[in-house]
N, CA and C atoms as an extended XYZ file, in Angstrom:
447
Properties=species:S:1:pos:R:3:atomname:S:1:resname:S:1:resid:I:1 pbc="F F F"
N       124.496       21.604       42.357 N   UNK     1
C       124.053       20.773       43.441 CA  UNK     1
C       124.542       21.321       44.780 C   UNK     1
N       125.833       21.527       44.905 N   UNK     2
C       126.445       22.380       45.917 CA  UNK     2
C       125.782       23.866       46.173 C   UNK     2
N       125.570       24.466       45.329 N   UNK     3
C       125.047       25.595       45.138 CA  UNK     3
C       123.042       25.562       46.043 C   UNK     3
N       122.843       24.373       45.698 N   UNK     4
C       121.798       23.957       46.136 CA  UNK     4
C       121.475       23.744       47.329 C   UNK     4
N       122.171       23.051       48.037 N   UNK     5
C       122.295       22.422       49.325 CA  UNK     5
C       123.270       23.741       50.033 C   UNK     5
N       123.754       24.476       49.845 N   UNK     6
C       124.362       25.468       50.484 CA  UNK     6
C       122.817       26.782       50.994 C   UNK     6
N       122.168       27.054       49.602 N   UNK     7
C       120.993       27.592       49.774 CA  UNK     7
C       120.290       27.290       50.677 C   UNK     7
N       119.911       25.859       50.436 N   UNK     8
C       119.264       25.214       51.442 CA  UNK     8
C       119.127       25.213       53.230 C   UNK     8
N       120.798       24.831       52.824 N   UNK     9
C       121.318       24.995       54.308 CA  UNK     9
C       121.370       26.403       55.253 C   UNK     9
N       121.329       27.449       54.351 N   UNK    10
C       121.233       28.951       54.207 CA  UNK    10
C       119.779       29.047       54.821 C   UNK    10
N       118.897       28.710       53.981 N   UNK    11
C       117.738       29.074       54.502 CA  UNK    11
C       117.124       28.598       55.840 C   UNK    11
N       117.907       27.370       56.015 N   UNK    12
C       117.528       26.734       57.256 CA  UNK    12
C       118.066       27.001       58.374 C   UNK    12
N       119.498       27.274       58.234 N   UNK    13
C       120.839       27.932       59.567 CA  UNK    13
C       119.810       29.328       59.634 C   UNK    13
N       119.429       30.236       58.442 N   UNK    14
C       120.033       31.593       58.671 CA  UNK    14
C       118.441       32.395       59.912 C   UNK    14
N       117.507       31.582       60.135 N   UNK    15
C       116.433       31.667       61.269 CA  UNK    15
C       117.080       31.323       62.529 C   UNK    15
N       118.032       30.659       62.836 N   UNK    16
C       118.553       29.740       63.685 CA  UNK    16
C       119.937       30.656       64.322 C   UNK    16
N       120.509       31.049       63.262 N   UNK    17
C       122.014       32.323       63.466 CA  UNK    17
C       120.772       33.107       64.099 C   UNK    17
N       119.935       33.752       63.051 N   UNK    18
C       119.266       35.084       64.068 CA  UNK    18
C       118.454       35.127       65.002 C   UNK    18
N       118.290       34.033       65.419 N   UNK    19
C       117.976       33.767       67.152 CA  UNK    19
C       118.897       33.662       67.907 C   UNK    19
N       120.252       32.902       67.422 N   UNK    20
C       120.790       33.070       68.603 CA  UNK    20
C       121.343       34.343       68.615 C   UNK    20
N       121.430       35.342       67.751 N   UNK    21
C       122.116       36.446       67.522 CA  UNK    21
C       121.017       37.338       68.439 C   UNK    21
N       120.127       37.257       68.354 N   UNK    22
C       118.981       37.974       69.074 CA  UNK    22
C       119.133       37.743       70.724 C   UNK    22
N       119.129       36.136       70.762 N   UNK    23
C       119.365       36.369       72.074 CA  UNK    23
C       120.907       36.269       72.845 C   UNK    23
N       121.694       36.483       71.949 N   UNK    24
C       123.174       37.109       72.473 CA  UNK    24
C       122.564       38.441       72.993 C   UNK    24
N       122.046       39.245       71.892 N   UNK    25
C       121.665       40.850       71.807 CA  UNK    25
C       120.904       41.247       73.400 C   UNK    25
N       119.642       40.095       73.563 N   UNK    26
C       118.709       40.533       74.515 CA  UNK    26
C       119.340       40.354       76.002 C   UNK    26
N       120.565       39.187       76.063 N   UNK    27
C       121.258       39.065       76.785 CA  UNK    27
C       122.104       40.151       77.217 C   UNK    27
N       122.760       40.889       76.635 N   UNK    28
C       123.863       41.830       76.956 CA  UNK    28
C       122.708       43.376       77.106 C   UNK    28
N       121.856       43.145       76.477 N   UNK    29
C       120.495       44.425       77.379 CA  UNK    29
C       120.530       44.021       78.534 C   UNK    29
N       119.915       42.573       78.813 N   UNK    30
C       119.725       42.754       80.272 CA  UNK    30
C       120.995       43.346       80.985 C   UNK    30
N       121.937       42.620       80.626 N   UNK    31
C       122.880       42.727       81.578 CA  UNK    31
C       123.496       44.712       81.956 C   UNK    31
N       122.929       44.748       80.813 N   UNK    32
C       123.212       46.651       80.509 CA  UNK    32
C       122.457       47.702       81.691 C   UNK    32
N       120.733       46.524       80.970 N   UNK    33
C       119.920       47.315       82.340 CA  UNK    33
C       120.117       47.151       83.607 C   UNK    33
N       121.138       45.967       83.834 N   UNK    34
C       121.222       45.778       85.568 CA  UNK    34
C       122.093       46.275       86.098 C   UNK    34
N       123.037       46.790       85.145 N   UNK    35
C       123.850       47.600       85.436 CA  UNK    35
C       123.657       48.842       85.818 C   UNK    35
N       122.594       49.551       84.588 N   UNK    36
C       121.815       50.697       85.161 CA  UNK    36
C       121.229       50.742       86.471 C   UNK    36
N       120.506       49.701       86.718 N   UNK    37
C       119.076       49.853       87.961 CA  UNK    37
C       120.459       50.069       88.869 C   UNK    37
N       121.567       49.088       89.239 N   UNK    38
C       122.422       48.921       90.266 CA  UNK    38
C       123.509       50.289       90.358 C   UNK    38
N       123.330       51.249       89.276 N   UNK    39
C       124.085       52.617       89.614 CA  UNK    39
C       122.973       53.381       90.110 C   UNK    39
N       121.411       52.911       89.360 N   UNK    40
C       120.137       53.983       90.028 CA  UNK    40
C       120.523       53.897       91.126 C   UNK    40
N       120.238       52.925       92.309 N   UNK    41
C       120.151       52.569       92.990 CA  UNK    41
C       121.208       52.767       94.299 C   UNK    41
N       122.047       52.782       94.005 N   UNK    42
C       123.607       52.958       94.446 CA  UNK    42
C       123.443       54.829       94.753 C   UNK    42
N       123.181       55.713       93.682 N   UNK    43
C       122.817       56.956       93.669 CA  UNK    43
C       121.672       57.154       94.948 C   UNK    43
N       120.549       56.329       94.523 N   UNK    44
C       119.517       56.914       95.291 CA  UNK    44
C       120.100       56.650       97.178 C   UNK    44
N       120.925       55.303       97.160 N   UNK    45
C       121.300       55.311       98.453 CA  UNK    45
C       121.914       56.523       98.981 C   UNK    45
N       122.595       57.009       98.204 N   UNK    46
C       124.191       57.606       98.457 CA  UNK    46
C       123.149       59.585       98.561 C   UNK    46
N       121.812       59.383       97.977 N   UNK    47
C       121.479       60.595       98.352 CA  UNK    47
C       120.243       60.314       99.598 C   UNK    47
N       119.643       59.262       99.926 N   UNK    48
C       118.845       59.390      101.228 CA  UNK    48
C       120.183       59.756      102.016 C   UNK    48
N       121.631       59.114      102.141 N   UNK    49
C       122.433       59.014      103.305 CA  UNK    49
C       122.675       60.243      103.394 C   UNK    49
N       122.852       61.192      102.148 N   UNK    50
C       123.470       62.299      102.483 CA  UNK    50
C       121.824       63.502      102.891 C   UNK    50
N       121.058       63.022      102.725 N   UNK    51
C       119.720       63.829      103.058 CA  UNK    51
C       120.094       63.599      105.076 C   UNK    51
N       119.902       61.966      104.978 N   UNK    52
C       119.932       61.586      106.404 CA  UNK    52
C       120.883       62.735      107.386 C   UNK    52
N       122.562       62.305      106.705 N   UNK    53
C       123.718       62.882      107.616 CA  UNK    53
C       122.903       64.602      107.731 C   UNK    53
N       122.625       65.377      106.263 N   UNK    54
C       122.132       66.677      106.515 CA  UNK    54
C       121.045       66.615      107.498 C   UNK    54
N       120.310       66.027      107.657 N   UNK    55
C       119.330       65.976      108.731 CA  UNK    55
C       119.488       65.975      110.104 C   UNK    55
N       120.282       65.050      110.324 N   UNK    56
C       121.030       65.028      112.219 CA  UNK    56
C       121.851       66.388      112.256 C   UNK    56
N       122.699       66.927      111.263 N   UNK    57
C       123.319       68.285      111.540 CA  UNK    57
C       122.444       69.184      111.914 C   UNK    57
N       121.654       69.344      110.797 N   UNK    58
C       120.556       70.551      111.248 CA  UNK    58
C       119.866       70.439      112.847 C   UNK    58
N       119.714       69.051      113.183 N   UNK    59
C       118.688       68.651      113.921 CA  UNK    59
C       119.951       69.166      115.488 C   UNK    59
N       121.195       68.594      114.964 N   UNK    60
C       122.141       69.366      116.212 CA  UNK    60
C       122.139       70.271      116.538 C   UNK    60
N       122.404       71.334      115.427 N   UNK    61
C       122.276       72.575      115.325 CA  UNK    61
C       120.801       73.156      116.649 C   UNK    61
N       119.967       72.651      115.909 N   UNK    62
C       118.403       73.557      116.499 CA  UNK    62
C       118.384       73.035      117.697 C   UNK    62
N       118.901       71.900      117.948 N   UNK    63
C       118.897       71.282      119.221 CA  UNK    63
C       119.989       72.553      120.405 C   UNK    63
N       121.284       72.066      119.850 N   UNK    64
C       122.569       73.246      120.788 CA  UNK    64
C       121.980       74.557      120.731 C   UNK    64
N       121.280       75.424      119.964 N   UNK    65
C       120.619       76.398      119.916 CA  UNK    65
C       119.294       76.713      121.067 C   UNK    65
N       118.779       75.660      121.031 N   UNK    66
C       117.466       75.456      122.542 CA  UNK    66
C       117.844       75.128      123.790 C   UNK    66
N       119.470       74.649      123.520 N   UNK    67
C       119.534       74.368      124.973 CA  UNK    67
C       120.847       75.109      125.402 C   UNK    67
N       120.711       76.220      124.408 N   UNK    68
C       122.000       77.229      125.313 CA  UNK    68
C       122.051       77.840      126.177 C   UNK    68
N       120.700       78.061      126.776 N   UNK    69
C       120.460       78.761      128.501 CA  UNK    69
C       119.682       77.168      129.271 C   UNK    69
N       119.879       75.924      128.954 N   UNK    70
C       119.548       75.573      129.224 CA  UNK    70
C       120.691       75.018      130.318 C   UNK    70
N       119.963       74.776      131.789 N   UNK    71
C       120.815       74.165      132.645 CA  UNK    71
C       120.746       72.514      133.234 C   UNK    71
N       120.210       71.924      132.065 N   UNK    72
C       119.995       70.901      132.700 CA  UNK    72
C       121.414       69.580      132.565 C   UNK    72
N       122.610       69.781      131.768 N   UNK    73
C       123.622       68.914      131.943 CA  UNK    73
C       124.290       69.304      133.147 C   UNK    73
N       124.021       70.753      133.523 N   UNK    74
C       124.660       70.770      134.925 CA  UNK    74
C       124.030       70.272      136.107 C   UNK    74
N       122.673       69.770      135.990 N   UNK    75
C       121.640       68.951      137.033 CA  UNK    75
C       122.128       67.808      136.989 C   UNK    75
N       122.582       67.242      135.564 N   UNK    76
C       122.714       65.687      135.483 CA  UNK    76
C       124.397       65.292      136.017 C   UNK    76
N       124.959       66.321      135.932 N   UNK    77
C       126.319       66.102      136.151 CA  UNK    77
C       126.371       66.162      137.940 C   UNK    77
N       125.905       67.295      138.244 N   UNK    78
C       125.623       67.335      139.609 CA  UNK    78
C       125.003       65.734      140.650 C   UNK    78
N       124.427       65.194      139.942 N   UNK    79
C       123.176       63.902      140.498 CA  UNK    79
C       124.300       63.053      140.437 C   UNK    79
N       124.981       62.969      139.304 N   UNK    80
C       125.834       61.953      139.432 CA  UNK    80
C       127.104       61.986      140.093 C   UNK    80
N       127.696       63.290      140.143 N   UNK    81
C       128.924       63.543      140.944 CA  UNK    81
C       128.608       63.270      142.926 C   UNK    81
N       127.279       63.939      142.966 N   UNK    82
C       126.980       63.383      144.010 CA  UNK    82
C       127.217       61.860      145.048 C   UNK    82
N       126.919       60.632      144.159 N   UNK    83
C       127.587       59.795      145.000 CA  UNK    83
C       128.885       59.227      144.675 C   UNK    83
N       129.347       59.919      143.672 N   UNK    84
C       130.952       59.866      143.662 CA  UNK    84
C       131.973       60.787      144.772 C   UNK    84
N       131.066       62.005      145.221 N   UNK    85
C       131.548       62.549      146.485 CA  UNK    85
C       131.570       61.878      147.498 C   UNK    85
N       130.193       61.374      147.717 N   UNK    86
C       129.676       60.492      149.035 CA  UNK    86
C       130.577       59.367      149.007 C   UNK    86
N       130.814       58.738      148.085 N   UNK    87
C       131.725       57.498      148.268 CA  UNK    87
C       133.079       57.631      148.952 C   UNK    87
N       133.858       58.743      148.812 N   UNK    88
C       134.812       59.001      149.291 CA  UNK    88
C       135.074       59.318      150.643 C   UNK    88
N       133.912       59.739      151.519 N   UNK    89
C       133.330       59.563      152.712 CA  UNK    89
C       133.165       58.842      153.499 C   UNK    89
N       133.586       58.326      154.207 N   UNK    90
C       133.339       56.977      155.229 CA  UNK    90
C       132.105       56.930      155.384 C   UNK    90
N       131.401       58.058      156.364 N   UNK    91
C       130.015       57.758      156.977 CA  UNK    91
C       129.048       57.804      156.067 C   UNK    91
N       129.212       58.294      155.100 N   UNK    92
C       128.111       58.545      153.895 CA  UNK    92
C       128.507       56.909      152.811 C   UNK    92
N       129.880       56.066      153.011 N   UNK    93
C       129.858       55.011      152.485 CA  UNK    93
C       128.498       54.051      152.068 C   UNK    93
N       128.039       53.980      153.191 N   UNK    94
C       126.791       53.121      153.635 CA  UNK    94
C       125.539       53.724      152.366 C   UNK    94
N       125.378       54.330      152.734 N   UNK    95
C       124.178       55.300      151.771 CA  UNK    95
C       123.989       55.206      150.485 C   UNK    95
N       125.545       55.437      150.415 N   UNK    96
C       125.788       55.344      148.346 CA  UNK    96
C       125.725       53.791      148.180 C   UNK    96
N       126.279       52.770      148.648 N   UNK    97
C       125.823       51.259      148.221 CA  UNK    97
C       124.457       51.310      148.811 C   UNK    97
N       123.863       51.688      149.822 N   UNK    98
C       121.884       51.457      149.541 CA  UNK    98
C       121.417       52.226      148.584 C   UNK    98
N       121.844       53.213      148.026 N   UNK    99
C       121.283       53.643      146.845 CA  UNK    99
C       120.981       53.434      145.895 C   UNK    99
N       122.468       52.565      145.354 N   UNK   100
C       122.453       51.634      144.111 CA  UNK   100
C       121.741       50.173      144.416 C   UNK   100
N       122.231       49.826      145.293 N   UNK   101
C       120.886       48.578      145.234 CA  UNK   101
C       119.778       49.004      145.453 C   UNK   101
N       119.063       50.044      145.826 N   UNK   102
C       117.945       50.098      145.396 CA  UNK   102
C       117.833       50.093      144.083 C   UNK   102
N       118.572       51.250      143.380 N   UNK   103
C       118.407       51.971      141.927 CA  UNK   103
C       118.293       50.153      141.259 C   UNK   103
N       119.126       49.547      141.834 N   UNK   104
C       118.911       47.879      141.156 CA  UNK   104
C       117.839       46.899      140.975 C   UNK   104
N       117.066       47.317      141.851 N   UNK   105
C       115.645       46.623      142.090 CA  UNK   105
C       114.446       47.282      141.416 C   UNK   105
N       114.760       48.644      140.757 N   UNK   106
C       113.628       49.483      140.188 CA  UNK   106
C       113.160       48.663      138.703 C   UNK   106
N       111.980       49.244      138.057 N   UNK   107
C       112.101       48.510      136.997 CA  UNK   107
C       112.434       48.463      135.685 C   UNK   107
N       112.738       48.172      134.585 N   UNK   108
C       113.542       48.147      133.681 CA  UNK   108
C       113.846       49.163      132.829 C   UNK   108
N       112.133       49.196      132.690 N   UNK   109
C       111.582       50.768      132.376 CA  UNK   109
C       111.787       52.051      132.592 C   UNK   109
N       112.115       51.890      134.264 N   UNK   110
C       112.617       53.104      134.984 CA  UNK   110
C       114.291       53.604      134.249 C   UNK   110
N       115.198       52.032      134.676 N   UNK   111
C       116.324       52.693      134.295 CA  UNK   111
C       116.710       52.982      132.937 C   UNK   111
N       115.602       52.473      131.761 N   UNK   112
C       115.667       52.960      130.397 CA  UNK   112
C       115.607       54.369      130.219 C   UNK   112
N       114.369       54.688      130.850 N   UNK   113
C       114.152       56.228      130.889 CA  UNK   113
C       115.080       57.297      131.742 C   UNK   113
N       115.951       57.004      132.474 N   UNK   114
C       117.055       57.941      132.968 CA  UNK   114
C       117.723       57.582      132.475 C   UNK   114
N       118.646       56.771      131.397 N   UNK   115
C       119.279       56.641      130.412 CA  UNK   115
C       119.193       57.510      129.207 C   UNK   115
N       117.149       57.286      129.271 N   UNK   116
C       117.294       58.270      127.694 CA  UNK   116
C       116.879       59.607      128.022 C   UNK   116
N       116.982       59.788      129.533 N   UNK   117
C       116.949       61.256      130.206 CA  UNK   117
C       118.293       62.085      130.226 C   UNK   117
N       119.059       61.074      130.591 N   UNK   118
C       120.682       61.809      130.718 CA  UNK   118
C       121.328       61.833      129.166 C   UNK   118
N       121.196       60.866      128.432 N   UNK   119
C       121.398       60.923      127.109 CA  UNK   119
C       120.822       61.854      126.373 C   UNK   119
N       119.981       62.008      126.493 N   UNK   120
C       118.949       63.581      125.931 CA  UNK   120
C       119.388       64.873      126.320 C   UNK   120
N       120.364       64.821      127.039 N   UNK   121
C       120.733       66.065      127.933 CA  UNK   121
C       122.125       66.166      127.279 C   UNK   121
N       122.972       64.871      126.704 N   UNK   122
C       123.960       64.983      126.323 CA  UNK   122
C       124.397       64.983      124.727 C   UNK   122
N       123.061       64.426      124.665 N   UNK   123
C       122.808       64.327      123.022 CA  UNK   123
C       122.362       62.999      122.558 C   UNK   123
N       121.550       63.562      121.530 N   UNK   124
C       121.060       61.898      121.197 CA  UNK   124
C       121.324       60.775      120.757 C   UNK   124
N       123.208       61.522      120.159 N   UNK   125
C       123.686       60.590      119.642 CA  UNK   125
C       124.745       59.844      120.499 C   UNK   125
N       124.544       60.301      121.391 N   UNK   126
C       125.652       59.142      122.517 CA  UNK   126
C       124.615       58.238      123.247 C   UNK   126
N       123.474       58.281      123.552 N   UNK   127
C       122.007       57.033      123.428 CA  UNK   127
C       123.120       55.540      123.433 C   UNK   127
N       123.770       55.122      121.913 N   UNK   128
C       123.840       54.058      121.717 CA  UNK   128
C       125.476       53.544      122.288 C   UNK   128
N       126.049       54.875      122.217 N   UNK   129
C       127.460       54.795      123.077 CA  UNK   129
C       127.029       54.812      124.420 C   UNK   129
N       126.866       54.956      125.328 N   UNK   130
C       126.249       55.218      126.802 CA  UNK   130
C       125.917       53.867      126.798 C   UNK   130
N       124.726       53.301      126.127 N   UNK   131
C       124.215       51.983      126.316 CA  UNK   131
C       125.006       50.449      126.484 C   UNK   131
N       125.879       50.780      125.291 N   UNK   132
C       126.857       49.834      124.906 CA  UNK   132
C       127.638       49.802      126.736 C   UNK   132
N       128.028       50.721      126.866 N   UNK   133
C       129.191       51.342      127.755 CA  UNK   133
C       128.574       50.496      129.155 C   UNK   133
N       127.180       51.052      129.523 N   UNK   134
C       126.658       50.306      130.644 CA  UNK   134
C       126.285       48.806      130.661 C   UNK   134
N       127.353       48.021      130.906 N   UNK   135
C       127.260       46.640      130.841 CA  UNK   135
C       126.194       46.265      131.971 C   UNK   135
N       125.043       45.656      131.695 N   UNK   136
C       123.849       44.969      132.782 CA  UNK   136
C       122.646       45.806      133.138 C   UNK   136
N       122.889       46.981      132.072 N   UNK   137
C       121.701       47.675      132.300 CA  UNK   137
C       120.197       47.231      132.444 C   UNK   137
N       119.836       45.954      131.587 N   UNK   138
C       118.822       45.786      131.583 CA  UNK   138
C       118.852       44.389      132.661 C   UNK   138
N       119.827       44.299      133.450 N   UNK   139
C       119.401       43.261      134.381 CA  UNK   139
C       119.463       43.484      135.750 C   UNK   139
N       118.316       42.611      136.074 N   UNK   140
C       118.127       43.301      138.045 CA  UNK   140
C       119.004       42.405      138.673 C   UNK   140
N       119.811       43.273      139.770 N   UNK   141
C       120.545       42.599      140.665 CA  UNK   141
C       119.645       42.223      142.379 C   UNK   141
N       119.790       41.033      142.340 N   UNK   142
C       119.187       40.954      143.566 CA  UNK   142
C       119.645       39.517      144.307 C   UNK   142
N       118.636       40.499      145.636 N   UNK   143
C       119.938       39.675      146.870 CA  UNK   143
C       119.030       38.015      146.866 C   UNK   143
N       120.311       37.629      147.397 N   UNK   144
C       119.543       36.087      148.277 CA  UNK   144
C       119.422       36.281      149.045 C   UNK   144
N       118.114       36.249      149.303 N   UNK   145
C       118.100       36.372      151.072 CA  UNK   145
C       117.982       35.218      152.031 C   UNK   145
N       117.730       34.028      151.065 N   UNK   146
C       118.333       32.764      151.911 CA  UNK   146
C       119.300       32.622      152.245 C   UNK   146
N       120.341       32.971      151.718 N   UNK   147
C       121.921       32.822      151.993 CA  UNK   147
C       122.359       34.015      152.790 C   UNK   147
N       121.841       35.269      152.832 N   UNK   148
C       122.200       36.128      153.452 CA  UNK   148
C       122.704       36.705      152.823 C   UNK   148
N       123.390       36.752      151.627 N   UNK   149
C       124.030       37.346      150.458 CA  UNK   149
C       123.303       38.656      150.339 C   UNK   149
């Protein structure tokens, strides 16, 4: 009778064990494959970045190479030393503050593009250092002229 009801119980548990045994099994796949995709993945980052970093080197490279007779950081250095001379000047004082308030009233556009003119001259990768650095770049200063200000 025992023998019976053990069978029984056998035949009825033992569909029931191998499902859940199955999906213990299908469980620890997934978890296997996500493990995989998340090292694919991790790899594939870790080789665009290193394609990327090889890319800006080279791109330095061919760049410092085109602009080794080139004289144009000594134009840009020159433009700008300019009213740092003048400032030190009494009579030329006047001139260098109308300069910059003009340069203040131009439009946004303008001073983007001598940003990414002088930055281009210095490299492309100081663009976002330079930018940071110039606090109010993208805002116009202007006078009251009701107040006289």
């Amino acid at each position: 009778m025992i023998g019976m009801i053990l069978k029984s119980a056998g035949s009825f548990l033992g569909p029931i064990a191998n499902g859940f045994v199955s999906k213990m099994q299908a469980k620890a796949e997934l978890k296997m494959l996500q493990a995989k995709r998340q090292v694919i993945i991790e790899e594939k980052t870790q080789e665009r970045m290193t394609a990327l970093a090889t890319s800006d080197v080279e791109w330095d490279k061919v760049m410092a190479d085109a602009s080794a007779d080139s004289w144009k950081d000594e134009f840009w250095t020159l433009i700008f030393a300019i009213p740092l001379v003048l400032s030190f000047i009494p009579a030329t004082q006047p001139f260098v503050v109308a300069g910059f308030e003009a340069l203040a009233q131009t439009p946004e556009w303008y001073r983007y593009s001598l940003l990414t003119l002088v930055a281009a001259s210095v490299g492309r990768h100081e663009i976002p250092r330079i930018g940071k650095k110039i606090k109010g770049l993208g805002k116009t200063q202007q006078k009251d002229v009701t107040n006289g200000e």
